[in-house]
Structure formats: C-alpha cells, structure tokens
C-alpha positions as CSV (number, residue, x, y, z in Angstrom):
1,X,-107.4,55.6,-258.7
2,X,-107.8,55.6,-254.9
3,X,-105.5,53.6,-252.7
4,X,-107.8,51.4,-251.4
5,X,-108.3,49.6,-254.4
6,X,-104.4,48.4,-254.2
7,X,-104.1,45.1,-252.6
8,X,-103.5,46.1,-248.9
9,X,-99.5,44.6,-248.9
10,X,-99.0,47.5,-251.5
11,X,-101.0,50.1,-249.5
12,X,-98.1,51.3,-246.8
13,X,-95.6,51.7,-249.8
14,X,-97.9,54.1,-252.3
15,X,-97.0,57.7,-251.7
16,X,-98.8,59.6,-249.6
17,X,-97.6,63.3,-248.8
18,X,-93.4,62.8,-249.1
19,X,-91.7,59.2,-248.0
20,X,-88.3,58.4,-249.0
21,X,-88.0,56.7,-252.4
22,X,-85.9,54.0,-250.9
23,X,-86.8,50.9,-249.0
24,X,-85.0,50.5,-245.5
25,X,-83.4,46.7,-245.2
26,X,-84.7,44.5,-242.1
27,X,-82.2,43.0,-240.5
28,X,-80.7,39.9,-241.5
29,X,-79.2,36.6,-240.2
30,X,-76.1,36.4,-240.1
31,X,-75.0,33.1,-241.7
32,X,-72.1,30.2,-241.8
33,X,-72.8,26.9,-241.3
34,X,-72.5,26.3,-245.4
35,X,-69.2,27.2,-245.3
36,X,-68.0,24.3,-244.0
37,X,-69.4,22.4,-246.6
38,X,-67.7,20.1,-249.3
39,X,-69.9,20.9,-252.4
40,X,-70.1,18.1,-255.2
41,X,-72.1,18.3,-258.1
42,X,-75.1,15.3,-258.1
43,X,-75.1,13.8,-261.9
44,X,-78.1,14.2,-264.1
45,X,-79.7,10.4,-264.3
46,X,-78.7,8.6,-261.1
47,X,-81.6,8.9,-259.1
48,X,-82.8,11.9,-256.0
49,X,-80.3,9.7,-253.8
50,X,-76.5,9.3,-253.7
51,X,-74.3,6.5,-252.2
52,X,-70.9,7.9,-251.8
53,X,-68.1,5.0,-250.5
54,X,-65.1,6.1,-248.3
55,X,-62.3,3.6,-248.3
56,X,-60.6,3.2,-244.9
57,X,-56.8,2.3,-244.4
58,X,-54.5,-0.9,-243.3
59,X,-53.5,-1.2,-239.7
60,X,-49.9,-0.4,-239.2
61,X,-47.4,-3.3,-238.9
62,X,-45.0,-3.3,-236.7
63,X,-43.8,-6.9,-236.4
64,X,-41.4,-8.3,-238.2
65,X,-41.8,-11.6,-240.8
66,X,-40.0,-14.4,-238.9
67,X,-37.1,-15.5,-241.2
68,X,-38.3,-19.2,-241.0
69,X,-41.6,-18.2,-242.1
70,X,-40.7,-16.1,-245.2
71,X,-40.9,-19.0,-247.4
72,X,-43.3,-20.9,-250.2
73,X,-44.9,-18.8,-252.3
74,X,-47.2,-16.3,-249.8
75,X,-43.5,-15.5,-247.9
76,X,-45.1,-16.3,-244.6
77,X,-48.0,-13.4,-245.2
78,X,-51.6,-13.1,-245.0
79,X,-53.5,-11.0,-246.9
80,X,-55.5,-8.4,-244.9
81,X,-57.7,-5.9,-246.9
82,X,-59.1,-2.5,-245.9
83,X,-62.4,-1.3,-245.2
84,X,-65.1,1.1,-246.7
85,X,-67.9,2.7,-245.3
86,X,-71.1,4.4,-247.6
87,X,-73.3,7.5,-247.1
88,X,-76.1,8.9,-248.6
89,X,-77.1,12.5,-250.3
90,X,-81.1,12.6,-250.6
91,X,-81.6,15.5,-252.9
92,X,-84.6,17.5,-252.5
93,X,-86.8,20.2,-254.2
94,X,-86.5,24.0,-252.5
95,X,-88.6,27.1,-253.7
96,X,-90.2,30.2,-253.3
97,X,-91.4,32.8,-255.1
98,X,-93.3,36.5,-255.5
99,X,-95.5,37.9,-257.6
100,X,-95.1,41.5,-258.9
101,X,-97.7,43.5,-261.0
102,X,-95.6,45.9,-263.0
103,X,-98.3,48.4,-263.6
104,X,-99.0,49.3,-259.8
105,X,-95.5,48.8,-258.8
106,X,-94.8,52.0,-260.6
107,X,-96.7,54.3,-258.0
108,X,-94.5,52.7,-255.4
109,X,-91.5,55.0,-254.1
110,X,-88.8,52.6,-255.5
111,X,-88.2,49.5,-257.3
112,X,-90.0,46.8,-255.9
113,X,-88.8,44.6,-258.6
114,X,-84.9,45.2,-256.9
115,X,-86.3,44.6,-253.1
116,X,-88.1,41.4,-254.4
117,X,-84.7,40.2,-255.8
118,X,-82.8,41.3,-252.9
119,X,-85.4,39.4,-249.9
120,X,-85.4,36.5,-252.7
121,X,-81.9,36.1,-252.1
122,X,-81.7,36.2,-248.5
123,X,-84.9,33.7,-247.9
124,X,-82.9,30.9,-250.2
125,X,-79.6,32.1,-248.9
126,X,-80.7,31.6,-245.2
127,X,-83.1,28.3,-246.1
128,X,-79.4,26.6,-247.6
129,X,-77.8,28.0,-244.2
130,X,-80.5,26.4,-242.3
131,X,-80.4,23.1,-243.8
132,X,-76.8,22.6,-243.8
133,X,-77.5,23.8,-240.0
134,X,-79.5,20.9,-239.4
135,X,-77.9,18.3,-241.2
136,X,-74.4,18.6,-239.0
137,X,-76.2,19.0,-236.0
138,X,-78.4,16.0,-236.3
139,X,-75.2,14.1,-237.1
140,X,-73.5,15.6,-234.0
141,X,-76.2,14.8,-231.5
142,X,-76.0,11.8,-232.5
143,X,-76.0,8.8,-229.4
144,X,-76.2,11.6,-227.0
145,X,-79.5,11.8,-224.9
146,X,-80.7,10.9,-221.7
147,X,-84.0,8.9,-220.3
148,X,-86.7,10.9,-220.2
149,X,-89.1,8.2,-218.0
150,X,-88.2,6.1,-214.8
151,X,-89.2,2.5,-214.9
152,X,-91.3,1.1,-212.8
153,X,-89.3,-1.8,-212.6
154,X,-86.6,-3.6,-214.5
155,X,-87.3,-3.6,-217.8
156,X,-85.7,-4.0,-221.6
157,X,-87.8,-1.1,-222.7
158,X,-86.2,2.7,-221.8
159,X,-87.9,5.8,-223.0
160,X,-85.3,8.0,-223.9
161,X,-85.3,12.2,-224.9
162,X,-83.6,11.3,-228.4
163,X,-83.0,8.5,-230.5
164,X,-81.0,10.1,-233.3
165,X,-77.6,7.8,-233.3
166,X,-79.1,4.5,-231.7
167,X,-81.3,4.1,-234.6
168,X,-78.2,1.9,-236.8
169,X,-74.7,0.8,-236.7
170,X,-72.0,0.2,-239.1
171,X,-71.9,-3.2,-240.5
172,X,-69.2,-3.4,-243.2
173,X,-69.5,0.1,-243.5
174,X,-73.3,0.0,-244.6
175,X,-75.6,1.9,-242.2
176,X,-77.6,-1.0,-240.9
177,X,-80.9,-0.6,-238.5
178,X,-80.2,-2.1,-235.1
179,X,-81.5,-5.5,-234.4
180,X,-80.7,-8.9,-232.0
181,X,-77.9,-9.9,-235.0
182,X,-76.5,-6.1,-234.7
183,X,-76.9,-4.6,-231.9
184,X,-75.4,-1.3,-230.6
185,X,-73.5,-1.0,-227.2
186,X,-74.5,1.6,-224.7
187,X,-73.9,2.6,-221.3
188,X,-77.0,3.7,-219.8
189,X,-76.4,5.0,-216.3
190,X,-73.5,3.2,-214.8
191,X,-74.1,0.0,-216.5
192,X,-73.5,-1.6,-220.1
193,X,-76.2,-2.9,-222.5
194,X,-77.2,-3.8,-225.9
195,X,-79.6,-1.7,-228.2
196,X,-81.5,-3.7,-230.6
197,X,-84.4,-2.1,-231.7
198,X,-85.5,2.2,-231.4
199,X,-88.7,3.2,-232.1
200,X,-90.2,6.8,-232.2
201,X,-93.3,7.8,-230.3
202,X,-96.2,8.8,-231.9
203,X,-96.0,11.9,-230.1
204,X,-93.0,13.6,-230.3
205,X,-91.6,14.7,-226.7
206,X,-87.7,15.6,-227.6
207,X,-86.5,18.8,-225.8
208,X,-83.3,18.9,-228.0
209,X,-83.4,20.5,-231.6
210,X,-84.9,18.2,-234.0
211,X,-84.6,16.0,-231.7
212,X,-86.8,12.5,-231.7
213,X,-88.5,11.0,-228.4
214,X,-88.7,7.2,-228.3
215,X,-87.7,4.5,-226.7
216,X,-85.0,1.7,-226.9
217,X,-85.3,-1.7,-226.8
218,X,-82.4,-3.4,-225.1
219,X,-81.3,-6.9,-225.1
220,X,-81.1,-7.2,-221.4
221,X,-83.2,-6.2,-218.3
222,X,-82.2,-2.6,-217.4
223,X,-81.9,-1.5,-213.8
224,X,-84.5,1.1,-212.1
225,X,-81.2,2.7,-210.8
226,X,-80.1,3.2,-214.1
227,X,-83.2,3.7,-216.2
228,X,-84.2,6.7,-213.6
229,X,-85.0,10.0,-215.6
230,X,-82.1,12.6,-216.1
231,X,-79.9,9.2,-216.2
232,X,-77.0,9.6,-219.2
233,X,-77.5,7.0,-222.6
234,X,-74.2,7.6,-224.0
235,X,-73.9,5.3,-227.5
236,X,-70.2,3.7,-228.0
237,X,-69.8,5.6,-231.1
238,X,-71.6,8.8,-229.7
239,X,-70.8,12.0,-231.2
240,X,-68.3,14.1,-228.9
241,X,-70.0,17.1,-226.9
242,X,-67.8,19.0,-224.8
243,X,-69.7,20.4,-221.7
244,X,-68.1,22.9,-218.9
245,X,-67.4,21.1,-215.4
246,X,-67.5,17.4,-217.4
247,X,-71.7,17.4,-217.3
248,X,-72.3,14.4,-218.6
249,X,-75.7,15.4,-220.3
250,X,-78.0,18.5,-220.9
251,X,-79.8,18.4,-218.5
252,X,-77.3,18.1,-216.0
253,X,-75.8,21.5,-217.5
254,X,-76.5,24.3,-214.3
255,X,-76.4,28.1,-213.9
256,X,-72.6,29.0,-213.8
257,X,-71.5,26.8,-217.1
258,X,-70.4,28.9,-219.3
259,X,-68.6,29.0,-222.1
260,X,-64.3,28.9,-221.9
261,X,-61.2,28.7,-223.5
262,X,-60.9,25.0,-222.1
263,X,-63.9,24.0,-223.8
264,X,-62.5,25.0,-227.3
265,X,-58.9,23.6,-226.7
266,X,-61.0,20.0,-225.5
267,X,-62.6,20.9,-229.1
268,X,-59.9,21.5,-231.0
269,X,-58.0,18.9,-229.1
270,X,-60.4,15.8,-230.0
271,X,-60.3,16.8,-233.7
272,X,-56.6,16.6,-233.7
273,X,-56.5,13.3,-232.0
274,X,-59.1,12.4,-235.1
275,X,-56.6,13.7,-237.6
276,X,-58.9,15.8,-238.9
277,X,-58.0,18.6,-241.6
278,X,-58.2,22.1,-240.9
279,X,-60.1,24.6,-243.1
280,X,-57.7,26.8,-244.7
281,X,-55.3,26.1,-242.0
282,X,-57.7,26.9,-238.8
283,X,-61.1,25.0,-237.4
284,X,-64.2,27.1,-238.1
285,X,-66.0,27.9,-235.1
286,X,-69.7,28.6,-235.4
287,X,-70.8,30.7,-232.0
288,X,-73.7,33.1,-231.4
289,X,-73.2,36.3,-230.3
290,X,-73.5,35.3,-225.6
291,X,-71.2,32.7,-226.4
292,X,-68.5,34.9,-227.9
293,X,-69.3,37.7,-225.3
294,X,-68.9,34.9,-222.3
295,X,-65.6,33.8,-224.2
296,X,-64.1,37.6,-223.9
297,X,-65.1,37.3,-220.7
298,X,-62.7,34.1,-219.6
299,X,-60.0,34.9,-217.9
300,X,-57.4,32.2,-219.6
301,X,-58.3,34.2,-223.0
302,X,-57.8,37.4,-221.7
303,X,-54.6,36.2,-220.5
304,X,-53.9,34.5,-223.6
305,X,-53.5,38.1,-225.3
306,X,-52.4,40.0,-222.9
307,X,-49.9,42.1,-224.0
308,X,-49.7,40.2,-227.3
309,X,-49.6,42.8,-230.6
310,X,-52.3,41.1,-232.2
311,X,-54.6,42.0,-229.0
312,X,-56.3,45.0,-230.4
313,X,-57.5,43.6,-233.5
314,X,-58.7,40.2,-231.6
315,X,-60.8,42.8,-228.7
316,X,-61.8,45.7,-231.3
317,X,-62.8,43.4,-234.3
318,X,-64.2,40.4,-232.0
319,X,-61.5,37.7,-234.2
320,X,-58.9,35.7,-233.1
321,X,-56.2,34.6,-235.4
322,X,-54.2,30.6,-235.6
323,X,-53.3,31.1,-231.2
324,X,-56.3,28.5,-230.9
325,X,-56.5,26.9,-234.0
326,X,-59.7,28.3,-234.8
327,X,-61.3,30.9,-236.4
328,X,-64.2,32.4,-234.9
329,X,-67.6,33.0,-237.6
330,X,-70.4,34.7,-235.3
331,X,-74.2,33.8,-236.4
332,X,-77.6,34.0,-235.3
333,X,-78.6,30.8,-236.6
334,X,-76.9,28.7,-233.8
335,X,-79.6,26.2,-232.0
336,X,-80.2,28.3,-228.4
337,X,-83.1,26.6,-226.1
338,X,-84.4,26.6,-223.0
339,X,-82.9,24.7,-220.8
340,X,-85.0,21.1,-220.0
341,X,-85.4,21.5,-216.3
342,X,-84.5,24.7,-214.7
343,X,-85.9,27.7,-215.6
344,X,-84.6,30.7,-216.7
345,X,-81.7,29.4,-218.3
346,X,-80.5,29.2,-221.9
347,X,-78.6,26.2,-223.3
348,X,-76.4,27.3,-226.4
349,X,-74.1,25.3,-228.8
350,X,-71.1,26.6,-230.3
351,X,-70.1,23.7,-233.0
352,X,-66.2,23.7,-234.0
353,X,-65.9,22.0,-237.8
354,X,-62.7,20.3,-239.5
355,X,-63.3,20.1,-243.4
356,X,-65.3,17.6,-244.5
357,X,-67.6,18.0,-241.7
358,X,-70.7,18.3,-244.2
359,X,-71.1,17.5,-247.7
360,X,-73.4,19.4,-249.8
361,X,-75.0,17.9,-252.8
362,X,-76.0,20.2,-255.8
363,X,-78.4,18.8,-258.7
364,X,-76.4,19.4,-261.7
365,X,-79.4,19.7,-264.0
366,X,-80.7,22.9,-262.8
367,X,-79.8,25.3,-265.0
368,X,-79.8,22.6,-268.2
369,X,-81.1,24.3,-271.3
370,X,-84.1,22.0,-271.0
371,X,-84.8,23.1,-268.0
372,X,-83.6,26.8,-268.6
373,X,-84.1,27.6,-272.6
374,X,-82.0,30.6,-274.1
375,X,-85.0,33.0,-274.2
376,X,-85.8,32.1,-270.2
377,X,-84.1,34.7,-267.2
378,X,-82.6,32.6,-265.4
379,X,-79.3,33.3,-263.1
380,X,-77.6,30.4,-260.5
381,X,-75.9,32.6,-257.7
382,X,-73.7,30.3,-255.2
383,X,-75.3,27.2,-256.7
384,X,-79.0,28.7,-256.1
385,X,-81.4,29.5,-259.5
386,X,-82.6,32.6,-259.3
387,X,-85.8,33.3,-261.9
388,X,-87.9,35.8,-263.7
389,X,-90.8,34.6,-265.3
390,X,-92.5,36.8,-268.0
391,X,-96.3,38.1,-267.6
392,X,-98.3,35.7,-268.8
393,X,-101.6,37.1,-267.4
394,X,-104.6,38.6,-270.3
395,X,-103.1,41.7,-269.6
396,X,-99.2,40.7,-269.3
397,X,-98.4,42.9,-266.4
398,X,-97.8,40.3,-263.9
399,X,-94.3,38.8,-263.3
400,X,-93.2,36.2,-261.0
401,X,-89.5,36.1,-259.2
402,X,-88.5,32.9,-257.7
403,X,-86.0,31.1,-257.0
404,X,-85.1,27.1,-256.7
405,X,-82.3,24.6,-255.2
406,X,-82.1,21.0,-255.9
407,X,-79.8,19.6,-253.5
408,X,-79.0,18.2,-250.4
409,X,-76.7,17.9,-247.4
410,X,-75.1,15.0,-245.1
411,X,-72.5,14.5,-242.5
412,X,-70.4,11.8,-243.7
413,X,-69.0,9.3,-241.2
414,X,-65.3,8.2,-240.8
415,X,-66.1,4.8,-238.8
416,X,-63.1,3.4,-240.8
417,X,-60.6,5.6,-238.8
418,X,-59.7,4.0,-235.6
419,X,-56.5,3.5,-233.3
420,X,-55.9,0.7,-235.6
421,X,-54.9,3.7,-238.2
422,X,-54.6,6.4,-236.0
423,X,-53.7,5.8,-232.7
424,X,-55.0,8.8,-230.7
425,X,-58.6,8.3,-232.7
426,X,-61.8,8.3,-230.8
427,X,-64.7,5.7,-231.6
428,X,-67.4,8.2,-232.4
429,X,-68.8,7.4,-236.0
430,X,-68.8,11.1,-236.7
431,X,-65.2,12.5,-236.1
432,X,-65.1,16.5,-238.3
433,X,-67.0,18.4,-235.7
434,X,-67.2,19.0,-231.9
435,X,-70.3,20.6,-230.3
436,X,-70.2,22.5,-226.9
437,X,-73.1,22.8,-225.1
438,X,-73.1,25.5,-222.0
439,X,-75.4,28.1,-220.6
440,X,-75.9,31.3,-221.4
C-alpha cells in the first residue's frame, strides 16, 4: 500500500530508505509543585466536594487564679473554648487519550504503542503538576494587588488588578463572602478602609497569573490620592510576598531587582515565625532556572560557601544542603510574565513551601472493580489511572490508551494560628508558603 493512504500524523514515521527504529524524546518539563502536597484519599459516597475542619488552639495563660477567687464550684474560672476553621476539596474529572490502529502501527520503525504510554504519562503527570501549581498560587496571591483605574473623584467603588483574597473573610472559621455585616479591612494607599462587596468584570483585565480584574466596593469614600493607579491594596490577612528593595507591589518591581539570599532568609524567616513544619527537615523551594542562576550570582551566597567542603557539590550539582533551610527543586513550570508596565522585563516567582502548604484530594473510587472489572487493563501510577481499552471497531484493530484523575487540590488556611498561640505569627490567612516576586 502507498504511504499516502496513512493518515498524515503517521506519514513522517513509516520507513522510507533507513531511519532509526527508535523515537527520539522531546523535551520535558521539569516538575515539583505536587510534591509539596498532603495527599488524602476522598471517600466513595460523600459528594464531588470535601469540608475538611482544622481545630485551632487556646491562648496561653499566664496569669495567675487570685486565691480569693478560687472558690464555689467554677474555682474562680471561665470557660474559653478554641476555634476551627473549614476548607473545601472540589474534586474534578481529568482525561485524555489516543488512539492506536495496531495494524499500521506495525510498519512504523518502533512501538508506537510504548511512545503512546510514555507521552500519556507525561501529559497527566505535567496536567497534576499544573494544577497543584495553580491552586497554591492562587492561595498565595491572595489580597495582594494594586488599582488598576484612578478615580475621577472620591468614590467607594476602586477597580483593582486582582480580587483573589478580598472576595471572603473568616467568620468562625467558615469562608464567608464579604458584605456591610463582614467586612474585610484593607489599606489601600496610605489609608485604611472596609471591603464589603468584590465583583469581577465581565471582561477580564488581570496582568497577574490567573489573576481576576474587578472592582471593590468599600464602606467608605476612598481618596483620589489613594485610589490613583499603581497605588498598593494590601488585604489584612494578605498572603506574604517578599520583594527585593521592600517594593510594595508588582508593578513597582524595577530593572535591578533580582533575586538574593536575603529574600529567601525573609522567606524562610516568616514561615518560622508561623511555626510552620519543614518538609523532611528543610523548606522546598520551587525556582526556575534565571532565578537560581541570579541566586549563584549573589554575593552573600557565594560568601556563604566560600571555602566551606560542601561548596563543590552546592556550585557543580546546582543544590544547597540545610545552610538555608531550604532545599532547592528547579522547574520550568514556575509563573514567569512580563512585567505590567516597563518593557522588557521579566517578573519571576520563586514560591518557598512548609508541609501542608497544599492538600491534594484523590477520588478513592477510581480503580473500584466496578469501575475497573478483572478482565479491564487498567494500572494507577502515583494516584493517576492509566488505561488500555481493547479494539472494539468491525475489524478490532483499533485500541485506545488513556488515562484519568479524579481529584483535586486546595491550599488550606491556618486563620486559627495567631500571636494569641504563637506569638511571632503573622495575620495572613494562608501561613505554609512564601512567594518572591523579582525580575529576571
């Protein structure tokens, strides 16, 4: 038969003249972010959406019971409880899959039943990466933006470049949407106000990743001095972002801020002052490759190793051991963008995590036998189904390879921790990771 009666994808890998009988691998991401995941199984029968409950602790006491108090039957006390706060898992439905006619895959150089299973498993391996990408990053920009419009004149309305964290506040630990009866404090500009309402716009102008454009409804007039574009909104329970030279948004970021050993040890440094566990005794540190190049470049962490024995391993291999706390995991999946406002520059964002950082949900039903009979091909690698489905074409030479994941991830929130029960703790709502936003 003549080639061009193959489907054309088949076409450049039919021999013609002498090609080696082995596919070459494209390149590949290089992946992380899932690491620093908590898994937990989701329960067959309990719904596509989890509420987990974290229970907070007491307030210390450090005040003695007056002896002429400790008397009748409550000994001069009062009882104080502790509080809980609840997030949510929304499990979801993730696929793909490739079809393979067995017949005309045999004129091929090599088994393209083997390179289907192999760019199977990097597409789902890279899609979980991705997602569990997204979900501690939206978490982490959370409350951080700036505004995006000036007002003509004072107003309560402020369009702002992202409304991810002023959308809800903690009320008795139950992520409730901001309103007049709970609003959310914010300094916008110099000044202090009152979110109670954030709607999205129709059209979405964010510059950050994922970001959503809207605007904020305030309880109070805002200034024109302080609802001026480029102006900070900083939520009181913002996530922490570490940027070089203090910038106190994005945009303010300029050519020059790059990436240093201060910046980490701020990182690290806020997540201690959280209490917040390491992962197997260091911080994971999620960095593309210009971050860790301007890193090697700093002159504290050349300093840092100078002489030190472990200083070939840390410049030859590109690692650091426990001198920082942290343990360094290069990836090409980090969030790199152009900068808003001056061109020519990239904006990239190392993200250092503390366990428990992200939780990832996996559907326990996935490979049930109802699901999966005996006679069926189907394998779960790290938590993903991988399947072969038999021809079931007139002719039976078609098979399908897919695979599936039934799951979900979230960024839990420790709003329960404060320096009532940990004196050096911040007020952000999300406490297990740092981002660092610098240029590069």
């Amino acid at each position: 038969m003549g080639i061009q009666n193959f489907p054309a994808a088949l076409q450049p890998i039919i021999q013609q003249g002498f090609l080696d009988r082995e596919f070459e691998q494209a390149l590949r991401s290089r992946l992380g972010y899932r690491a620093c995941a908590d898994r937990e199984d989701i329960a067959v029968g309990i719904g596509e959406t989890l509420t987990k409950t974290r229970a907070g602790l007491k307030p210390s006491v450090t005040t003695p019971v007056p002896p002429n108090a400790n008397s009748n039957f409550d000994n001069g006390l009062t009882p104080n409880g502790w509080g809980v706060e609840q997030y949510t898992i929304t499990i979801n439905h993730y696929a793909a899959t490739t079809d393979l006619n067995m017949v005309t895959s045999r004129v091929g150089i090599a088994s393209q039943f083997l390179q289907n299973a192999y760019v199977n498993g990097e597409q789902a391996g890279r899609s979980l990466d991705e997602l569990a990408r997204n979900a501690l990053f939206n978490a982490y920009f959370g409350g951080n933006t700036r505004v995006r419009v000036t007002l003509a004149s004072a107003g309560t309305q402020v369009s702002v470049d992202d409304i991810r964290g002023f959308m809800t506040v903690a009320v008795n630990g139950v992520p409730t949407a901001v309103s007049a009866g709970n609003p959310l404090t914010v300094t916008i500009g110099a000044d202090v106000y009152a979110v109670i309402g954030a709607a999205a716009d129709a059209t979405n102008l964010s510059t950050a990743p994922n970001g959503v454009s809207g605007v904020l409804t305030l309880a109070t007039s805002v200034s024109v001095a302080d609802g001026t574009a480029g102006n900070t909104v900083t939520a009181a329970n913002a996530s922490v972002i570490v940027r070089p030279a203090a910038r106190a948004n994005t945009s303010n970021l300029v050519a020059g801020d790059m990436l240093s050993m201060s910046n980490l040890l701020d990182a690290v440094a806020r997540l201690r002052m959280n209490a917040v566990p390491e992962i197997d005794g260091s911080y994971n540190c999620y960095l593309d490759p210009v971050s860790a190049r301007q890193l090697f470049a700093d002159p504290d962490f050349k300093q840092l190793f100078q002489g030190a024995t472990s200083a070939n391993q840390v410049f030859s291999k590109g690692m650091t051991n426990d001198f920082l706390g942290l343990r360094f995991i290069p990836t090409t999946e980090a969030f790199v963008q152009p900068h808003p406002s001056l061109a020519g520059l990239m904006v990239r964002r190392p993200i250092i995590c503390g366990q428990g950082a992200l939780i990832e949900g996996d559907f326990a039903g996935m490979a049930a036998d109802d699901i999966a009979p005996d006679d069926s091909i189907v394998s779960i690698v790290d938590g993903i189904a991988m399947v072969t489905r038999e021809p079931i074409d007139r002719l039976q030479q078609i098979i399908a390879q897919s695979w599936y994941w039934i799951g979900g991830f979230c960024a839990p929130s420790d709003t329960t921790t404060s320096p009532l029960t940990v004196p050096t703790a911040t007020n952000a709502a999300f406490k297990r990771a740092v981002m660092i936003e610098h240029i590069g």
